[in-house]
DRENTORKOL-3810 file (N, C-alpha, C; in nm, 4 decimals):
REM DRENTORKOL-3810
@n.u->-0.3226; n.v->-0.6158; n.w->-1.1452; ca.u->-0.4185; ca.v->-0.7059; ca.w->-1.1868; c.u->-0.5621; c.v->-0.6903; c.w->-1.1487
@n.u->-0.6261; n.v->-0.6002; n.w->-1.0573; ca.u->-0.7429; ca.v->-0.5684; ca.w->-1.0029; c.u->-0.8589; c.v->-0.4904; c.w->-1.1355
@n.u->-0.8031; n.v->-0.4662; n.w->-1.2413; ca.u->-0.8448; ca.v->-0.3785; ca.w->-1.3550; c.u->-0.8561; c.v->-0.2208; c.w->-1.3617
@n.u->-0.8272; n.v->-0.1891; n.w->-1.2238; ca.u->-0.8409; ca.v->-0.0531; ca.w->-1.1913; c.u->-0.6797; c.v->0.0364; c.w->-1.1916
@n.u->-0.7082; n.v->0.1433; n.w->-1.2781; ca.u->-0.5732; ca.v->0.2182; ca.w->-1.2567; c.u->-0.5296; c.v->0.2561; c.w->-1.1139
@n.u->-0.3972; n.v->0.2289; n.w->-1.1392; ca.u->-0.3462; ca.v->0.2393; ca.w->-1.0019; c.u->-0.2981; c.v->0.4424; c.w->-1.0198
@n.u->-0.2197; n.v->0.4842; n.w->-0.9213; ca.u->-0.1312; ca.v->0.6626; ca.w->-0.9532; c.u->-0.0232; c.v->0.6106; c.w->-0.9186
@n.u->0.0483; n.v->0.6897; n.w->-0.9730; ca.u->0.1930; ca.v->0.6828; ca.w->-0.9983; c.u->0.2770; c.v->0.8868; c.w->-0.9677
@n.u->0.3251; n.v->0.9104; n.w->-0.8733; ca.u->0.3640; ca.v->1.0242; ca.w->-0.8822; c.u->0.4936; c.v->1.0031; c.w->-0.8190
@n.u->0.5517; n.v->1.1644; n.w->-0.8744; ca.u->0.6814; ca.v->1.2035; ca.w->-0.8502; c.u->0.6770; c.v->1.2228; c.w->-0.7021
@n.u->0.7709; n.v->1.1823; n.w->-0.5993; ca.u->0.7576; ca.v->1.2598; ca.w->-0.4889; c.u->0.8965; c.v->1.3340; c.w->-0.4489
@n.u->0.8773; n.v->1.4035; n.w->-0.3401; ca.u->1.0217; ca.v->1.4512; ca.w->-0.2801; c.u->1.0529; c.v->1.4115; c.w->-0.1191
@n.u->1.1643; n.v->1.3987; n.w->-0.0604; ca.u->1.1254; ca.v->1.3576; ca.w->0.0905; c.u->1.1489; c.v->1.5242; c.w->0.1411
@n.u->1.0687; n.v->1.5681; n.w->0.2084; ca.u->1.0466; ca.v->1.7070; ca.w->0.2701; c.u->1.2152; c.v->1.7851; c.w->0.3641
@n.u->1.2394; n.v->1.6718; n.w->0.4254; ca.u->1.3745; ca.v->1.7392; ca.w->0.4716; c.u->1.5427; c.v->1.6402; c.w->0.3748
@n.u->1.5198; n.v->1.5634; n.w->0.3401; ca.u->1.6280; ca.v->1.5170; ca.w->0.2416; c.u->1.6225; c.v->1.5626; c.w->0.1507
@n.u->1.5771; n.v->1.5912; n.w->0.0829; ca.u->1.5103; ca.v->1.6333; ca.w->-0.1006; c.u->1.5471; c.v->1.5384; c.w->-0.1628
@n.u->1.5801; n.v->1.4639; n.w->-0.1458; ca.u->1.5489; ca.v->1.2994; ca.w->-0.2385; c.u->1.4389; c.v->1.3086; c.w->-0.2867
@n.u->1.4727; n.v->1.2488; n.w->-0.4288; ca.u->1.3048; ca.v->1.2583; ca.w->-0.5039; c.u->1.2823; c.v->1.0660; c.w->-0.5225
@n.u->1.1317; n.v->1.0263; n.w->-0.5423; ca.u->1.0677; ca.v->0.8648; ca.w->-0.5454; c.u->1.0193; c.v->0.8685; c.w->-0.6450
@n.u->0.9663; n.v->0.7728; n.w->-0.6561; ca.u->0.8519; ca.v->0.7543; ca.w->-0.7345; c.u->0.7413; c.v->0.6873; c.w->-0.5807
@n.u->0.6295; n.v->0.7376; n.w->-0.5935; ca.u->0.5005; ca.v->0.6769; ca.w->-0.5273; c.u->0.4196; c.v->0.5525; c.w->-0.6066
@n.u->0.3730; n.v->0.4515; n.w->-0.5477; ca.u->0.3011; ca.v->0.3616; ca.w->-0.6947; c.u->0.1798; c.v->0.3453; c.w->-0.5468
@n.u->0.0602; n.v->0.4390; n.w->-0.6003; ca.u->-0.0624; ca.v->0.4028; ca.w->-0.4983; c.u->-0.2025; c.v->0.3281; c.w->-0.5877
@n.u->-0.1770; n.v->0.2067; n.w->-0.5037; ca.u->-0.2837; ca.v->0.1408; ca.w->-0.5322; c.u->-0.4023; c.v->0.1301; c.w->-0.5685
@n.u->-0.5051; n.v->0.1672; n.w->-0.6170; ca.u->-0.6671; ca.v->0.1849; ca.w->-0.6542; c.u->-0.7273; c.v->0.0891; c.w->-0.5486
@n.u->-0.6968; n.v->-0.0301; n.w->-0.5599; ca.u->-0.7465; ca.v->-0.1295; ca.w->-0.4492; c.u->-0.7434; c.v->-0.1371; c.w->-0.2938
@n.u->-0.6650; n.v->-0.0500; n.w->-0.2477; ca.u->-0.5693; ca.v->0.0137; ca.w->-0.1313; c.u->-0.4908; c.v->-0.1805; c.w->-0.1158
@n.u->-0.4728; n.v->-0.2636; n.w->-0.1767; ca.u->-0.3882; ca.v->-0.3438; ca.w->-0.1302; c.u->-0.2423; c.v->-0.3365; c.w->-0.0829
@n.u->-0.1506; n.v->-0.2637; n.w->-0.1312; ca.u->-0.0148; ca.v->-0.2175; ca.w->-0.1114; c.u->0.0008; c.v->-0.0926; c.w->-0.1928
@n.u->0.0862; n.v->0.0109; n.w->-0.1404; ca.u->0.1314; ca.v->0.1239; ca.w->-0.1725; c.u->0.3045; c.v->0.1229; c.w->-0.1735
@n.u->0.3740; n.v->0.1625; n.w->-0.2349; ca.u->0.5185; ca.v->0.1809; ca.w->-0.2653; c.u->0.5802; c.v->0.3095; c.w->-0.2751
@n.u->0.6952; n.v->0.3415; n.w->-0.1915; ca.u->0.7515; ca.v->0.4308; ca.w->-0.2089; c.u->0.9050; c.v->0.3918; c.w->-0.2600
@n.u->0.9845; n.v->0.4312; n.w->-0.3580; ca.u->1.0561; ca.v->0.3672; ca.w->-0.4228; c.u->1.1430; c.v->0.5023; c.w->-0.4002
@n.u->1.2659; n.v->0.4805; n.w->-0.3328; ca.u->1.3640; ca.v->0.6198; ca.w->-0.3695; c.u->1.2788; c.v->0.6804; c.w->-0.2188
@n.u->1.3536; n.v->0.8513; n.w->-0.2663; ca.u->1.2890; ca.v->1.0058; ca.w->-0.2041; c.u->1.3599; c.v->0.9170; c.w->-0.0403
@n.u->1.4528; n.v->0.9266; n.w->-0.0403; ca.u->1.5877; ca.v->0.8763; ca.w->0.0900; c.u->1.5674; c.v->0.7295; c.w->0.1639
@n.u->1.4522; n.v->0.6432; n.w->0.0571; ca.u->1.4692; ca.v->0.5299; ca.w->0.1439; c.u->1.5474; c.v->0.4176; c.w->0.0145
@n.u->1.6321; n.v->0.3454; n.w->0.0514; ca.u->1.6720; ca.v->0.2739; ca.w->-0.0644; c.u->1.5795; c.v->0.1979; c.w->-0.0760
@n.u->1.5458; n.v->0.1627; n.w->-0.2432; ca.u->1.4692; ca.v->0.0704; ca.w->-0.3189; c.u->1.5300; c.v->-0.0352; c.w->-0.3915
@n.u->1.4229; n.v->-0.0520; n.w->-0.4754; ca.u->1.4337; ca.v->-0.1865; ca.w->-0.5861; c.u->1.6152; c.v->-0.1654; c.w->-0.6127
@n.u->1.6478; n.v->-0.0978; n.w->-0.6602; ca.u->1.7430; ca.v->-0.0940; ca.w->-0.7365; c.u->1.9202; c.v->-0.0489; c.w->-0.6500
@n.u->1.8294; n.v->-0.0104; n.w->-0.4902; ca.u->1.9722; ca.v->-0.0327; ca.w->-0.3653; c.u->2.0010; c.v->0.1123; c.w->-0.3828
@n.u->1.8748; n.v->0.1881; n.w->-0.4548; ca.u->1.9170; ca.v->0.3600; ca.w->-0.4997; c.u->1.8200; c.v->0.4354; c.w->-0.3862
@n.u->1.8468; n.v->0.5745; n.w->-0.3358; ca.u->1.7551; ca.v->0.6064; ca.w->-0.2643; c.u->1.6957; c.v->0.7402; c.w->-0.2842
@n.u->1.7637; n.v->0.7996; n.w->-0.4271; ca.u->1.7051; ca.v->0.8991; ca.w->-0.5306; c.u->1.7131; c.v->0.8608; c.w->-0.6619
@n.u->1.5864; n.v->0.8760; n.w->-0.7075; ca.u->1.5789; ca.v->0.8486; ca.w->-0.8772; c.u->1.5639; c.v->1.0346; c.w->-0.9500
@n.u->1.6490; n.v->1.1326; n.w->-0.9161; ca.u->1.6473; ca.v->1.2499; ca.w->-0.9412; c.u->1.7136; c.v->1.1859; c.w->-1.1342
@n.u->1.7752; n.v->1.0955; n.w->-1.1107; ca.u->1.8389; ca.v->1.1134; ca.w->-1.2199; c.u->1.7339; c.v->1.0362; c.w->-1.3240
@n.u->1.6006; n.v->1.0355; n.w->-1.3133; ca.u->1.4913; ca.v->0.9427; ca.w->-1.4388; c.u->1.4649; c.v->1.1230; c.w->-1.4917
@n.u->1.4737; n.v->1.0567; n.w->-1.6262; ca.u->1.4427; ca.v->1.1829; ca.w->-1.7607; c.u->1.3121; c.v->1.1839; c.w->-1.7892
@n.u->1.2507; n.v->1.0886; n.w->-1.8023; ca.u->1.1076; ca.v->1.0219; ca.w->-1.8159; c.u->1.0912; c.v->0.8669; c.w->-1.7937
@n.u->0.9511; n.v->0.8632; n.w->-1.7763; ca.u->0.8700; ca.v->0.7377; ca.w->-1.7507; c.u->0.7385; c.v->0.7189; c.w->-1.8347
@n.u->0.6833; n.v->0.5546; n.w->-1.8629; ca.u->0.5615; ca.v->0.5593; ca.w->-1.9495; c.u->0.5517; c.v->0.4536; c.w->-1.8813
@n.u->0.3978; n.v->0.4276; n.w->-1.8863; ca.u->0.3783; ca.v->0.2686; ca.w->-1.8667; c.u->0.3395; c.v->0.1713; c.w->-1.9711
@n.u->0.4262; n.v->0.0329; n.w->-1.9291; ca.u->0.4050; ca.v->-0.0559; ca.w->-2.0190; c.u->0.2384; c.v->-0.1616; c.w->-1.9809
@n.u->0.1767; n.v->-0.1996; n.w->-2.1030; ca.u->0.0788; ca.v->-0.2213; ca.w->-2.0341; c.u->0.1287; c.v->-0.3754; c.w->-2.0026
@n.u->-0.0228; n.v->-0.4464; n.w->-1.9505; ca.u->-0.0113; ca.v->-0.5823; ca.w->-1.9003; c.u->-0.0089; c.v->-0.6487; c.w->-1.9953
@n.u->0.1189; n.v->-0.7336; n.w->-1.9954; ca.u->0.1006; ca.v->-0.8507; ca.w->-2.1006; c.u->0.2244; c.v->-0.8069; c.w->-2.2273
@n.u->0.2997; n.v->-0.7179; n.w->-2.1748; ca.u->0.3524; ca.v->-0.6976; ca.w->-2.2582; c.u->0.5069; c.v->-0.7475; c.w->-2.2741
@n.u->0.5949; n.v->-0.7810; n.w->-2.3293; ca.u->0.7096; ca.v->-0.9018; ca.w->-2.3207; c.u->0.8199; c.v->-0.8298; c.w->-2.3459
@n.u->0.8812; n.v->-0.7796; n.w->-2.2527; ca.u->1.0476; ca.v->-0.7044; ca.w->-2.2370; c.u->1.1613; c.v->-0.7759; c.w->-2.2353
@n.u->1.2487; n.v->-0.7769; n.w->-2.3135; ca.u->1.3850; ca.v->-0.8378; ca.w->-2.2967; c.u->1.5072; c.v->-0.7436; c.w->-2.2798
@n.u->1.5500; n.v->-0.8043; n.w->-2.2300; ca.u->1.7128; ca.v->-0.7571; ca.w->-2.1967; c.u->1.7750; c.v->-0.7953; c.w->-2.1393
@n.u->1.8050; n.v->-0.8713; n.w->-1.9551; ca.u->1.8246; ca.v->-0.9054; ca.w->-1.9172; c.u->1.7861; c.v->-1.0573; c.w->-1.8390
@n.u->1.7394; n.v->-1.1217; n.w->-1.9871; ca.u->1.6249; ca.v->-1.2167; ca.w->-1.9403; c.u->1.4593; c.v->-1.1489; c.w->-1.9835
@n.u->1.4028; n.v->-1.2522; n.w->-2.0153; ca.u->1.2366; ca.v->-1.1389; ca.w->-2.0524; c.u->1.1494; c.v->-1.1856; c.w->-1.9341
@n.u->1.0715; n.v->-1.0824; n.w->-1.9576; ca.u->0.9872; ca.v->-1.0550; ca.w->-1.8301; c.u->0.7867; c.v->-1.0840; c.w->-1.9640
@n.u->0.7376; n.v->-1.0954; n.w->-1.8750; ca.u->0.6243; ca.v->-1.0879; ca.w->-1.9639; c.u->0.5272; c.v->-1.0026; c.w->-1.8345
@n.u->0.4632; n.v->-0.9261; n.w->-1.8262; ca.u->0.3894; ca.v->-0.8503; ca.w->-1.7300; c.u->0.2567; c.v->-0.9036; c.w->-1.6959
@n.u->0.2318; n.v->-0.9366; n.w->-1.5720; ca.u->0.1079; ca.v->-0.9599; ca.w->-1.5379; c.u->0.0333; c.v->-0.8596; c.w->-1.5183
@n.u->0.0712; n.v->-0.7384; n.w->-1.4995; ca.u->-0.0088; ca.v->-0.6177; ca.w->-1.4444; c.u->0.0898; c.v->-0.5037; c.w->-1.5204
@n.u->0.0711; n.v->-0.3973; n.w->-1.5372; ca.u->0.0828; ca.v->-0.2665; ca.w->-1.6154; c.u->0.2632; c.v->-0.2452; c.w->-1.4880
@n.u->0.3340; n.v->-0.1901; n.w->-1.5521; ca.u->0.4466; ca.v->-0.1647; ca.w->-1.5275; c.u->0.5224; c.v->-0.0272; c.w->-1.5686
@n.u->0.6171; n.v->0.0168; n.w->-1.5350; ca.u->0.6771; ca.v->0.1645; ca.w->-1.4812; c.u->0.7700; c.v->0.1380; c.w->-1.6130
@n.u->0.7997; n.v->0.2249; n.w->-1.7267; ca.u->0.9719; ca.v->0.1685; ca.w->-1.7899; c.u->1.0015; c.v->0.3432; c.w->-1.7465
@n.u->1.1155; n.v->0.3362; n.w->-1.6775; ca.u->1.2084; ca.v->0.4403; ca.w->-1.6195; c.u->1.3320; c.v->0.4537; c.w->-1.6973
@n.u->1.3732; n.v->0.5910; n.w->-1.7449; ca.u->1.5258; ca.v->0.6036; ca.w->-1.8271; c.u->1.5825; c.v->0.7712; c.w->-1.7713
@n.u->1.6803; n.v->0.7470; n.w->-1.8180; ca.u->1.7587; ca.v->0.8811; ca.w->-1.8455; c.u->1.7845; c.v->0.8683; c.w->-1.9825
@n.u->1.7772; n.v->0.9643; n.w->-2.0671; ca.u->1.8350; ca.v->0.9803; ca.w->-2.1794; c.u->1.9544; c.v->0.9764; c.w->-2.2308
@n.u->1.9688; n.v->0.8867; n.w->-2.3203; ca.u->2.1191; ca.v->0.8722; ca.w->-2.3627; c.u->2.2324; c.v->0.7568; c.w->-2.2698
@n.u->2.1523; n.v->0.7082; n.w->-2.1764; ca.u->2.2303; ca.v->0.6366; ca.w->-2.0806; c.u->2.1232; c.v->0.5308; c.w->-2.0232
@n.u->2.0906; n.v->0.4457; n.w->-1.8836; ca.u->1.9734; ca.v->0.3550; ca.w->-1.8294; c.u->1.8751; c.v->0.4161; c.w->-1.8287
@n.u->1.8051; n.v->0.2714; n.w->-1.8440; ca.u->1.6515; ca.v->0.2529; ca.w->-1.8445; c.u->1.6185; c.v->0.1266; c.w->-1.7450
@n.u->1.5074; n.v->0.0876; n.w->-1.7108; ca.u->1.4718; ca.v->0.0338; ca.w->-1.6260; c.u->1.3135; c.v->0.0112; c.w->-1.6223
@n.u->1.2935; n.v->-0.1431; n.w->-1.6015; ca.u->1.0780; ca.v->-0.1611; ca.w->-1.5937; c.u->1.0931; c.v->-0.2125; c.w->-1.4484
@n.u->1.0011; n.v->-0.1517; n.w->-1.3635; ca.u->0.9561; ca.v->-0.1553; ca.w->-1.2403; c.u->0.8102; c.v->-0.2266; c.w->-1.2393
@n.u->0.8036; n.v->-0.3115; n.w->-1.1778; ca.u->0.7184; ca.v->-0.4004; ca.w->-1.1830; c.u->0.6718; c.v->-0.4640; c.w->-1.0583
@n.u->0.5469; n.v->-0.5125; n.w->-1.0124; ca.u->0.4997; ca.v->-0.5589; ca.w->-0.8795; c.u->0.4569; c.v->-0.7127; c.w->-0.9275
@n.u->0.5515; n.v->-0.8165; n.w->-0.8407; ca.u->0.5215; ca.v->-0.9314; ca.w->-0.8448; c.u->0.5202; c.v->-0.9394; c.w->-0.6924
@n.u->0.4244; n.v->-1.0283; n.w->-0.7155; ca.u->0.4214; ca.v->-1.1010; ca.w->-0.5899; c.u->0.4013; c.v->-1.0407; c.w->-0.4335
@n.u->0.3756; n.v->-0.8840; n.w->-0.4422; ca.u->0.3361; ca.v->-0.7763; ca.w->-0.3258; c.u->0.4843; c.v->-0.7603; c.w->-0.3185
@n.u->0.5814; n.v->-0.7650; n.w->-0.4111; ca.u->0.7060; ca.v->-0.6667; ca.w->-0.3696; c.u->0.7557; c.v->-0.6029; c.w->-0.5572
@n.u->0.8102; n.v->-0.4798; n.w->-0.5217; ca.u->0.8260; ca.v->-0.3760; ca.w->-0.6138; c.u->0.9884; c.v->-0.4858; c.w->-0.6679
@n.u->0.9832; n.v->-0.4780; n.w->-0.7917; ca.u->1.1109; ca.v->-0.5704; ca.w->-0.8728; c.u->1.1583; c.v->-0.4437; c.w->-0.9488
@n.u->1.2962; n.v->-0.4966; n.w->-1.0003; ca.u->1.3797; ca.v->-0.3996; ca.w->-1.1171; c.u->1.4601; c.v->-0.4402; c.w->-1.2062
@n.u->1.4433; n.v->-0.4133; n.w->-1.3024; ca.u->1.4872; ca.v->-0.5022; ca.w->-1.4428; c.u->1.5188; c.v->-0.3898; c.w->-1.4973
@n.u->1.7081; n.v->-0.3991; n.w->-1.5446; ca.u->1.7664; ca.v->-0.3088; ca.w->-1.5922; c.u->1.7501; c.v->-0.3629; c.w->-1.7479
@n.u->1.6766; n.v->-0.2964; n.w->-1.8105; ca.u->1.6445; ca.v->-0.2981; ca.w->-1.9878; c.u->1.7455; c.v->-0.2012; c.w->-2.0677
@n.u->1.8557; n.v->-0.1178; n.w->-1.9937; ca.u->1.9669; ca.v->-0.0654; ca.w->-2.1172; c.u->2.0797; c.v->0.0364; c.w->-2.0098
@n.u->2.1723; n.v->0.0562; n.w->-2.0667; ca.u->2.2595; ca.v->0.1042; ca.w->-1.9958; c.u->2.3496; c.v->0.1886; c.w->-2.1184
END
């Protein structure tokens, strides 16, 4: 919500090889490491298995498990042919909303 793009990168943890996602802030208010050997949003502690990612912007209205409407720009995460997933920051903590399976 600050108007400024936040980065978003792939990471790896150096001696696990667990791979994350990073979500670093523009504002330096909070930074997230999601996955890469620490469990996250989703109780997972490698997302090796995401095929791709895009972001959804703010304001935009997802259903599937209940709808979400976005206050701020959001992560949609999948594997092909199988889950997907929008990662989202409410409230200074990283959320997960399974959108297909």
């Amino acid at each position: 919500g600050d108007g400024r793009p936040d980065i978003v990168l792939l990471v790896k943890h150096a001696s696990r090889g667990k791979e994350g996602i990073a979500i670093l802030s523009r504002a330096n208010v909070s930074n997230y490491v999601l996955g890469a050997g620490t469990p996250s949003v989703n109780d997972g502690d490698d997302v090796a298995w995401i095929d791709f990612w895009n972001v959804e912007g703010r304001g935009a209205l997802l259903r599937s498990q209940g709808a979400v409407r976005l206050r701020a720009d959001g992560l949609f995460v999948a594997k092909e042919g199988s889950g997907s997933a929008l990662i989202y920051i409410e409230n200074g903590k990283a959320k997960w909303q399974q959108q297909g399976d």
